[in-house]
C-alpha positions as CSV (number, residue, x, y, z in Angstrom):
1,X,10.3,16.8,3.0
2,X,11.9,17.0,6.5
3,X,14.9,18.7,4.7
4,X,12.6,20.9,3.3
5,X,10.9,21.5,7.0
6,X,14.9,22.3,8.3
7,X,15.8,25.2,5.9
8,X,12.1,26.5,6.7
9,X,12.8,26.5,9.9
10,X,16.1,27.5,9.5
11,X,15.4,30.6,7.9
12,X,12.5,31.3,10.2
13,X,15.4,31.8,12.7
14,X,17.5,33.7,10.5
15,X,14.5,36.3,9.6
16,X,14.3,36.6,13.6
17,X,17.7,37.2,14.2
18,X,18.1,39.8,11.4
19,X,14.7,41.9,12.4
20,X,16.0,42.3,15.9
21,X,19.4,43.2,14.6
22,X,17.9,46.0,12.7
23,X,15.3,46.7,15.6
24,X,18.3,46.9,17.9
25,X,20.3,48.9,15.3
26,X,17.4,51.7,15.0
27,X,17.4,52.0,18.6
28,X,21.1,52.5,19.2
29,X,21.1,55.3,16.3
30,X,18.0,56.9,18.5
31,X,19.9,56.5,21.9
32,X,22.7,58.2,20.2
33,X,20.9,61.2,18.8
34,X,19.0,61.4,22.1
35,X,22.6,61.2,23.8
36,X,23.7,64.0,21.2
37,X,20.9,66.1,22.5
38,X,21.5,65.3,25.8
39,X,24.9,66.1,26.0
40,X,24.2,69.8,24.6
41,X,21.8,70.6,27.1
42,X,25.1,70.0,29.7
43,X,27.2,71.8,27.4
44,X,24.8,74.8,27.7
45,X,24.9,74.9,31.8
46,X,28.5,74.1,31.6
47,X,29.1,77.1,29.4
48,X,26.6,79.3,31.5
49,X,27.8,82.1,34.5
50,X,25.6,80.1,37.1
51,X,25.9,77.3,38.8
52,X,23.8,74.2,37.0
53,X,21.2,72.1,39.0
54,X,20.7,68.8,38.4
55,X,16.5,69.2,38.4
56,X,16.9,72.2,36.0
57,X,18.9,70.2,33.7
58,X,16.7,67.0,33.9
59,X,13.4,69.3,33.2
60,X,15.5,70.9,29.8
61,X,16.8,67.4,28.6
62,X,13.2,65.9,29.2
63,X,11.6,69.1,27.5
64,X,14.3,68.3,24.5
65,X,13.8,64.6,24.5
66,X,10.4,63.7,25.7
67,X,8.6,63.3,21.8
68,X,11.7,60.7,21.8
69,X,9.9,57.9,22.8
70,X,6.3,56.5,24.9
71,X,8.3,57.1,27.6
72,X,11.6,59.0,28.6
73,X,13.2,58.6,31.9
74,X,16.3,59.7,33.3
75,X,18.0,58.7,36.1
76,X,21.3,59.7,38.3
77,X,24.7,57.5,39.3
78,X,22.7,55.6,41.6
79,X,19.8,54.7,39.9
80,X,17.3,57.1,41.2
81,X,14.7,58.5,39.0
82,X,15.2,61.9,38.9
83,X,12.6,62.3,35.2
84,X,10.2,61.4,33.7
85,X,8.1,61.8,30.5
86,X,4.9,60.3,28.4
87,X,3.6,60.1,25.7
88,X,4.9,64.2,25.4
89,X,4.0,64.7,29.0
90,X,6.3,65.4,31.8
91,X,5.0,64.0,34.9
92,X,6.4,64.9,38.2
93,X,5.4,61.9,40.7
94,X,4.9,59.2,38.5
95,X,6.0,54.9,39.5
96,X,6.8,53.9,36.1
97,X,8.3,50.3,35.7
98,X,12.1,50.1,36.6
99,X,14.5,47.4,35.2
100,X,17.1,47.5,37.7
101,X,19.7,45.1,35.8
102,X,19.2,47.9,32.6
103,X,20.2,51.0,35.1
104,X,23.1,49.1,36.3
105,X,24.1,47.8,32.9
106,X,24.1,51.9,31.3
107,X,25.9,53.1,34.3
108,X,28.7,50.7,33.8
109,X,28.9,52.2,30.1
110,X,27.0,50.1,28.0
111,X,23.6,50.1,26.1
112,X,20.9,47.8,27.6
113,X,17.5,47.0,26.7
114,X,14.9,44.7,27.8
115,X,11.4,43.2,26.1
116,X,8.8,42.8,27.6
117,X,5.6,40.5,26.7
118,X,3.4,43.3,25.8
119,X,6.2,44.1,23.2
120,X,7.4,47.2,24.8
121,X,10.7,47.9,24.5
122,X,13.2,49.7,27.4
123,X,16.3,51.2,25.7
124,X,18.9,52.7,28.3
125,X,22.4,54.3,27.5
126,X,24.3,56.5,29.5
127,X,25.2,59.9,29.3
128,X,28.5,61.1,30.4
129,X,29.7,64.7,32.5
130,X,32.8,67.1,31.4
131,X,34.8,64.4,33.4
132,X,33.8,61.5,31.5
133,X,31.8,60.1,34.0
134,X,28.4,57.9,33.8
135,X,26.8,60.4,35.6
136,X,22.8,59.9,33.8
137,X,21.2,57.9,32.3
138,X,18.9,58.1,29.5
139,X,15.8,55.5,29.0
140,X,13.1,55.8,26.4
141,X,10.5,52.7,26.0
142,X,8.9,52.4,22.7
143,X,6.0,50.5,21.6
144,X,7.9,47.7,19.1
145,X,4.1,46.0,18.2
146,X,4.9,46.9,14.9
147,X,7.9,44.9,14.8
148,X,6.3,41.8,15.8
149,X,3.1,42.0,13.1
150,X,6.1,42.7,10.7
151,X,7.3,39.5,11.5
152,X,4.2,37.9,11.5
153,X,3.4,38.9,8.0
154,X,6.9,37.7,6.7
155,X,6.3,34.3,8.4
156,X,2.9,34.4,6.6
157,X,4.9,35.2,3.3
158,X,7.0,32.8,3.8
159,X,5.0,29.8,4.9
160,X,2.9,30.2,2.1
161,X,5.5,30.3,-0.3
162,X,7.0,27.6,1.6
163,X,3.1,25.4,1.0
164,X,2.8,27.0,-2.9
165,X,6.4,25.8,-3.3
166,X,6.1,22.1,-2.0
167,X,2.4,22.3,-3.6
168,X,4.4,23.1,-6.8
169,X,7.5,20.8,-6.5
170,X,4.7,17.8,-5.8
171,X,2.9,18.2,-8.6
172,X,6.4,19.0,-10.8
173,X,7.3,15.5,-9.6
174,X,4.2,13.7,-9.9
175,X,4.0,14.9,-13.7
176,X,7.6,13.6,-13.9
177,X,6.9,10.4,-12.4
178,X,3.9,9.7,-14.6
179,X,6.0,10.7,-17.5
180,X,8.3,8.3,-16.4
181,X,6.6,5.8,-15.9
182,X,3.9,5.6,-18.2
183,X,6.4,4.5,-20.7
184,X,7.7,1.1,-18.7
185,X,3.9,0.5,-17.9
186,X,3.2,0.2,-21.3
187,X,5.8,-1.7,-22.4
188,X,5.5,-3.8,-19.3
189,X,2.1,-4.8,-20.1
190,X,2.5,-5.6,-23.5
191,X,5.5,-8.3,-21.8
192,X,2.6,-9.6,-19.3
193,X,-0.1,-9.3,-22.5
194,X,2.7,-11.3,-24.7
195,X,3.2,-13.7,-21.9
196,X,-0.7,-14.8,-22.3
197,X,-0.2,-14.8,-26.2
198,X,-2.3,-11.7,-26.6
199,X,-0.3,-9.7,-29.0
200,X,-0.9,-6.2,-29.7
201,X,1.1,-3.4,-31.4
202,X,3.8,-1.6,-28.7
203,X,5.0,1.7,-30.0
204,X,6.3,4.6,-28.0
205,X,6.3,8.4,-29.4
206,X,10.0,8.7,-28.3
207,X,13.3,8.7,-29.8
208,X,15.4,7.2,-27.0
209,X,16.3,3.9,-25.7
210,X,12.5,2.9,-24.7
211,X,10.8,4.0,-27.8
212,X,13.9,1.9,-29.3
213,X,12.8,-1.0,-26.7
214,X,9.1,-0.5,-27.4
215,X,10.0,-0.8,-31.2
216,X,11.8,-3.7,-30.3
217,X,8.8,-5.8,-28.1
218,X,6.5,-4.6,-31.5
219,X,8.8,-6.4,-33.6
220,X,8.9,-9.4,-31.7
221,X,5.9,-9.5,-30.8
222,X,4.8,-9.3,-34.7
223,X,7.1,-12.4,-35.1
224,X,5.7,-14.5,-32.2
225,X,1.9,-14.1,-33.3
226,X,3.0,-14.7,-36.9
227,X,5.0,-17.9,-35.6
228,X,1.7,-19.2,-32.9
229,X,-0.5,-18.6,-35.8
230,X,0.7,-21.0,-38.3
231,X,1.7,-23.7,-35.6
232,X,-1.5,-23.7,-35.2
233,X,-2.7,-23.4,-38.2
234,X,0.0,-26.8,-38.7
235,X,-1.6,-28.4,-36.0
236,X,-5.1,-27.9,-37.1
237,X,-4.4,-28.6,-40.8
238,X,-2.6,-32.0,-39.8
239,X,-5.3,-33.1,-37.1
240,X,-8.1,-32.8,-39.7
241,X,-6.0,-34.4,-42.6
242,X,-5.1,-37.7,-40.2
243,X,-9.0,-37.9,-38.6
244,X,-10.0,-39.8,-42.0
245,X,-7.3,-42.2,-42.6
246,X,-7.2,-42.7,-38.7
247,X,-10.4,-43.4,-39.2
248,X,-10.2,-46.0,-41.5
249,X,-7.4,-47.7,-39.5
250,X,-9.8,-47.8,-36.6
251,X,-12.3,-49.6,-38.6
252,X,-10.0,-52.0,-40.1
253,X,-8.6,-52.9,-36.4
254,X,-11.9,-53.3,-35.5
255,X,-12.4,-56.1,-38.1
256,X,-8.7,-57.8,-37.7
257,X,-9.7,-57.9,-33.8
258,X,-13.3,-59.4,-34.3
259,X,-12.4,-61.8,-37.0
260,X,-9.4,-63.4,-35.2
261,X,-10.5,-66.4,-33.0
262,X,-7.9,-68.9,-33.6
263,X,-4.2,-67.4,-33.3
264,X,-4.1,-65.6,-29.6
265,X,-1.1,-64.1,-30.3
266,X,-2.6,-62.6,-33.7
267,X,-5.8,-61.1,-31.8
268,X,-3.4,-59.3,-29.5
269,X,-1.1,-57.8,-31.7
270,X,-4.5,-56.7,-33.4
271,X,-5.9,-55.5,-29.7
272,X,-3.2,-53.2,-29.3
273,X,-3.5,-52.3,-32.8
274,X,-7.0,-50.9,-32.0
275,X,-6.1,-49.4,-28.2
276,X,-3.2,-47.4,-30.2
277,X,-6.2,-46.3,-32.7
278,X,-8.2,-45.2,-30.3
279,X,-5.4,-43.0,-28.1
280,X,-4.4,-41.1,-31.1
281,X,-8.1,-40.8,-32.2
282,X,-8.6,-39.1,-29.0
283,X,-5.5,-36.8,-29.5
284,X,-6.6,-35.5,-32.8
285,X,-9.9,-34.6,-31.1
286,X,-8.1,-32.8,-28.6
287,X,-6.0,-31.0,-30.9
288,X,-9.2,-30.3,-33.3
289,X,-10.5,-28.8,-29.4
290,X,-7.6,-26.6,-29.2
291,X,-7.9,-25.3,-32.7
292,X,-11.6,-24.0,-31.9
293,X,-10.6,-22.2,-28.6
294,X,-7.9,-20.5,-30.7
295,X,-10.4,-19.2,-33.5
296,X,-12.2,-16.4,-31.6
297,X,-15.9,-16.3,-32.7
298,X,-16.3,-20.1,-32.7
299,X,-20.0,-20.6,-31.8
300,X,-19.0,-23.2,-29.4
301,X,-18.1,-21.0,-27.1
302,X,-20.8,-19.5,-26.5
303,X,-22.0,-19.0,-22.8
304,X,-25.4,-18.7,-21.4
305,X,-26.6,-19.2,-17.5
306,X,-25.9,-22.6,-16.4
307,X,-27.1,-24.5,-13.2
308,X,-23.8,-25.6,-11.6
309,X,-25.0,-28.5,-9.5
310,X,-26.8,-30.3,-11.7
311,X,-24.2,-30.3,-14.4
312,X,-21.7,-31.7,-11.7
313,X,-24.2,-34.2,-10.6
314,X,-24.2,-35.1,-14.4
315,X,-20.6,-35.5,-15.3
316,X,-20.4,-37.4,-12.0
317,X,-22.9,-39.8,-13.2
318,X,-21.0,-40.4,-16.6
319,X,-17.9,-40.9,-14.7
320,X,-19.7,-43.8,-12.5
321,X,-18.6,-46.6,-14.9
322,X,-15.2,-46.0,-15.6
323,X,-14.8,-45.4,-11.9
324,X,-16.3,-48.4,-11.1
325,X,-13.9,-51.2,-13.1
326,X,-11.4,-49.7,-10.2
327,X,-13.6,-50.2,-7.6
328,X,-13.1,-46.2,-6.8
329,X,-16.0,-44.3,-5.2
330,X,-16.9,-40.7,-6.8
331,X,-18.3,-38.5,-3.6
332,X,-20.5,-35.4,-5.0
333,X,-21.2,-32.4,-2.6
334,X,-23.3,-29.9,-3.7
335,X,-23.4,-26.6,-2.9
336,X,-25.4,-25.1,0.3
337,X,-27.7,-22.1,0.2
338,X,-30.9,-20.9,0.7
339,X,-33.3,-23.3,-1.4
340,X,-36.1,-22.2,-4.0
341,X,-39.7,-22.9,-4.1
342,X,-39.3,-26.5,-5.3
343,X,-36.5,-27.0,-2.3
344,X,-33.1,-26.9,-4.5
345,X,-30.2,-24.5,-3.8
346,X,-29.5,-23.6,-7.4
347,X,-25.8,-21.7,-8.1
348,X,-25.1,-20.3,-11.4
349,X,-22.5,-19.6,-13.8
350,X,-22.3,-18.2,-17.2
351,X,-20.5,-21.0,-19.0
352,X,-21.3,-23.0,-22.3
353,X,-22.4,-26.4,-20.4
354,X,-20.7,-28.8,-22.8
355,X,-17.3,-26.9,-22.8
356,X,-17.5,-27.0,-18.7
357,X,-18.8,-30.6,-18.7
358,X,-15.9,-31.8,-20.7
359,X,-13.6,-29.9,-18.5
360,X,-15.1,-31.2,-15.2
361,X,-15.0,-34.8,-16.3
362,X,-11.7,-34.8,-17.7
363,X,-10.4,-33.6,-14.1
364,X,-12.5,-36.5,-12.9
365,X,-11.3,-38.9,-15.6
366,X,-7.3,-37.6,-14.5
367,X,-8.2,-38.2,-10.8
368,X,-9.7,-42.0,-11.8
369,X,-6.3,-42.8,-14.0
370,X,-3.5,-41.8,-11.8
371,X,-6.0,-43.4,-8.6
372,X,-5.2,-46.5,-7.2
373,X,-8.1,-49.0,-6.9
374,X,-10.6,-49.0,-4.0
375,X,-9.9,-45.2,-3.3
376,X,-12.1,-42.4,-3.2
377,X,-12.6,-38.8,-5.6
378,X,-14.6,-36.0,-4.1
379,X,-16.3,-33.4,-6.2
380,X,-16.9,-30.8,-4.1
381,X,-18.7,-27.0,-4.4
382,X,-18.9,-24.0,-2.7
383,X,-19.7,-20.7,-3.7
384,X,-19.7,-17.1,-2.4
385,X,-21.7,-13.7,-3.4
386,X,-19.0,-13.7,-6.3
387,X,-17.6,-16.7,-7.0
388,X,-18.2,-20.8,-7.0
389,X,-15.7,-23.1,-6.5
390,X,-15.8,-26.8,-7.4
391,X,-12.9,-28.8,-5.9
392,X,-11.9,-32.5,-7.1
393,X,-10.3,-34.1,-4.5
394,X,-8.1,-37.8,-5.5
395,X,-6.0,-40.1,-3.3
396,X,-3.9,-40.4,-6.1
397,X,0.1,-41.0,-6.8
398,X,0.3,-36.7,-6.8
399,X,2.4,-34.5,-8.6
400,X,5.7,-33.0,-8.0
401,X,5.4,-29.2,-6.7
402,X,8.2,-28.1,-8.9
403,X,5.7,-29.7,-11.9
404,X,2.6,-28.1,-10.6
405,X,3.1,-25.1,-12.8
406,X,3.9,-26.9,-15.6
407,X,1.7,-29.2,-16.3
408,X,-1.2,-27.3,-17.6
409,X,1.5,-26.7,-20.3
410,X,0.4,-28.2,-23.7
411,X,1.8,-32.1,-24.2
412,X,3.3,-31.7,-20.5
413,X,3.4,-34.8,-18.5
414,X,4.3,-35.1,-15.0
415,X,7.3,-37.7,-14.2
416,X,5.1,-40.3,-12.3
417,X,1.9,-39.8,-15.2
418,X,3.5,-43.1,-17.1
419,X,1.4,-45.3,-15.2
420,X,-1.5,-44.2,-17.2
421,X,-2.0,-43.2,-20.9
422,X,-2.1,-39.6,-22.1
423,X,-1.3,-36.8,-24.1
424,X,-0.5,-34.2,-22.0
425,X,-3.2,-32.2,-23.3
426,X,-5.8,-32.8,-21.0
427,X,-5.1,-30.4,-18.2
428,X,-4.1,-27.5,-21.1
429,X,-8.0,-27.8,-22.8
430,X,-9.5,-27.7,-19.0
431,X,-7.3,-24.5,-18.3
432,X,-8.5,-23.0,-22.1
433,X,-11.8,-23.9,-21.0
434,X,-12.0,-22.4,-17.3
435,X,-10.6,-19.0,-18.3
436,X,-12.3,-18.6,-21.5
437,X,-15.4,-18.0,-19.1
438,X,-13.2,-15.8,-17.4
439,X,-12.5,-18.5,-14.2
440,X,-9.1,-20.0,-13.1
441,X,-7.5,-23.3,-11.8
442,X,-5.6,-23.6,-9.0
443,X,-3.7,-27.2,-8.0
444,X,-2.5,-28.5,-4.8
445,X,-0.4,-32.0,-4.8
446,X,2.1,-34.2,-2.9
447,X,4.0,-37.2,-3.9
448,X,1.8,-39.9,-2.4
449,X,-0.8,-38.1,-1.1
450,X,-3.4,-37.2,-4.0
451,X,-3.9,-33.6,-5.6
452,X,-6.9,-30.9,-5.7
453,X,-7.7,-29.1,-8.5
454,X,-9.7,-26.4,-8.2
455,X,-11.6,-24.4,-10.4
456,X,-12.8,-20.9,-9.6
457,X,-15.8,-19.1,-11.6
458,X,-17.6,-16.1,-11.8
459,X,-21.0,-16.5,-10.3
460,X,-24.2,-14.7,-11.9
């Protein structure tokens, strides 16, 4: 654009300097015809039997020359005004402006000419005798307004060509841009839409190397749902088929453990028979969770308007007993706000209560594991015209910040999460949970120090 602004203004000053070219041009032709005349009228006396006078020569060249110009002056070889002329009229006594400099100029034998700010214009030129000497000179002033609206009206012209030009050459490149880019929006979303595991068909009405790329992604992407589909499809298939026998080898730890009272050794092995039981038990249930989120539809999901502080208040109150065998202290802080008629701030979110319970207490139940005894967890919540936030606080052994990311990953356990058993699924079905009511979880750890996980919802 500021290149643009230089060639305007470049040929701004270009148009200038060729109008007063021309201008000056048309006035140099008219001095010479006037000069032409000029020059007869001395031919005439020269050629005559009597003797010429200067006033009877100045009253014939001013007779011949005064429709020449506004005004028509002549003066002698030492600058004194010896005629003048206007508009038509000779006038005998008149004080008409004088520019010395344009006198002085014409008698040393060139053409001068001054502007001045009411756009009149004083052309002089000299006019020599039989002895080729400056001996007049000849000075018409013309009114050059004409020249000036000229130029206005070609600035006009061109500055609003100039604007219908960059008007033109904006929009030229904003349709070109959007052409552009439309293309690697789309296919850029489907990458980020992919990337979530929401697969959708990519095509691109082009025959170059982005419709080729956008045929590419569809193919791919066509391959990866196909793929996530029947894993879990596997996984779901599997999880139901091992609930029964798992089921039965529950029941018959169970028995071993209760029937054994003599052999120590015996009961034990039988013990962890039944703890193992129990852990996979509680990983098929978790992968049987994870099917359900991935069938859209499933009733379970549904959400309707949920009072957020009493179902924290809740899970915390389940928790109490686990939390307890480690001597660790479960903090609740509900939310602050104006209260109702019956004195309690109520927040809500639309959330199905038992998904969000589940979610809430399995944060709490991750915070009691990876706690050490005699600590303290705080459940905290806050909300905002838009949102709530809860916020469980541990004083746990933390996580890694280069594991943070991962491990809401499915079966992803941290380093440092062997001192407690899991599956690694636990943080995956609280993330499926959270943004399947359209929420997310954020997580702040260090080694040593505890972690915060918090969960953001929309409030209604």
């Amino acid at each position: 654009m500021l290149s643009f602004g230089i060639i305007i203004f470049a040929v701004n000053k270009a148009i200038d300097y060729y109008s007063f070219v021309t201008i000056e041009k048309q006035m140099m032709e008219k001095a010479d015809l006037s000069e032409l005349s000029f020059r007869e009228v001395l031919a005439q006396h020269r050629s005559s039997s009597v003797e010429p006078q200067t006033q009877e020569i100045v009253r014939l060249a001013l007779e011949k020359l005064k429709a020449s110009g506004k005004e028509v002056r002549i003066y002698d070889s030492s600058k004194q005004l010896l005629g003048l002329a206007v508009d038509g009229i000779i006038i005998n006594d008149g004080k008409p402006l004088i520019f010395d400099k344009n006198i002085e100029k014409a008698l040393s034998g060139s053409y001068a000419y001054t502007v001045t700010e009411d756009h009149l214009l004083y052309f002089a030129t000299p006019i020599q005798n039989q002895f080729y000497e400056n001996a007049y000179v000849y000075e018409f002033v013309d009114d050059i307004s004409y020249f000036y609206v000229m130029m206005d009206q070609i600035r006009y012209i061109l500055f609003a060509g100039a604007g219908g030009f960059i008007v033109l050459i904006t929009l030229a490149s904003l349709w070109i841009a959007r052409n552009t880019t439309k293309p690697i929006k789309v296919l850029l979303g489907a990458v980020q839409s992919f990337s979530r595991q929401e697969f959708q068909r990519v095509h691109l009405n082009r025959k170059d190397e982005l419709g080729m790329l956008a045929d590419g992604l569809d193919s791919m992407g066509r391959q990866l749902h196909d793929y996530i589909q029947y894993q879990k499809q596997f996984v779901s298939n599997v999880s139901h088929e091992l609930k029964t026998p798992l089921a039965a080898i529950r029941g018959f730890s169970q028995y071993l453990v209760e029937g054994e009272n003599e052999n120590k050794e015996l009961q034990k092995i039988y013990g962890h028979l039944l703890q193992e039981s129990d852990r996979l038990t509680r990983l098929i249930n978790e992968l049987l969770l994870l099917s359900r989120f991935d069938k859209a539809g499933s009733n379970e999901l549904e959400a309707r308007k949920t009072e957020m502080n009493e179902l924290i208040q809740q899970v915390a109150m389940n928790m109490e007993a686990k939390s307890k065998d480690k001597g660790i202290k479960i903090m609740v802080s509900k939310a602050q706000g104006e209260p109702d008629d019956e004195g309690t701030t109520r927040v809500y979110a639309n959330i199905n209560p038992m998904l969000m319970s589940h979610a809430i207490a399995n944060l709490v139940d991750n915070a009691i594991k990876y706690s050490g005894n005699h600590s303290q967890i705080k459940v905290e919540m806050e909300h905002t015209p838009s949102e709530i936030v809860i916020r469980i606080r541990d004083q746990g052994i933390g996580i890694a910040s280069d594991e943070l990311e991962r491990v809401q990953e499915r079966f992803y356990r941290a380093k440092n999460a062997s001192t407690a058993n899991g599956s690694g699924l636990g943080l995956s079905i609280c993330k499926e949970i959270v943004e399947r009511f359209n929420g997310y979880i954020d997580m702040e750890s260090q080694i040593g120090e505890g972690t915060s996980v918090t969960i953001v919802l929309p409030r209604v």
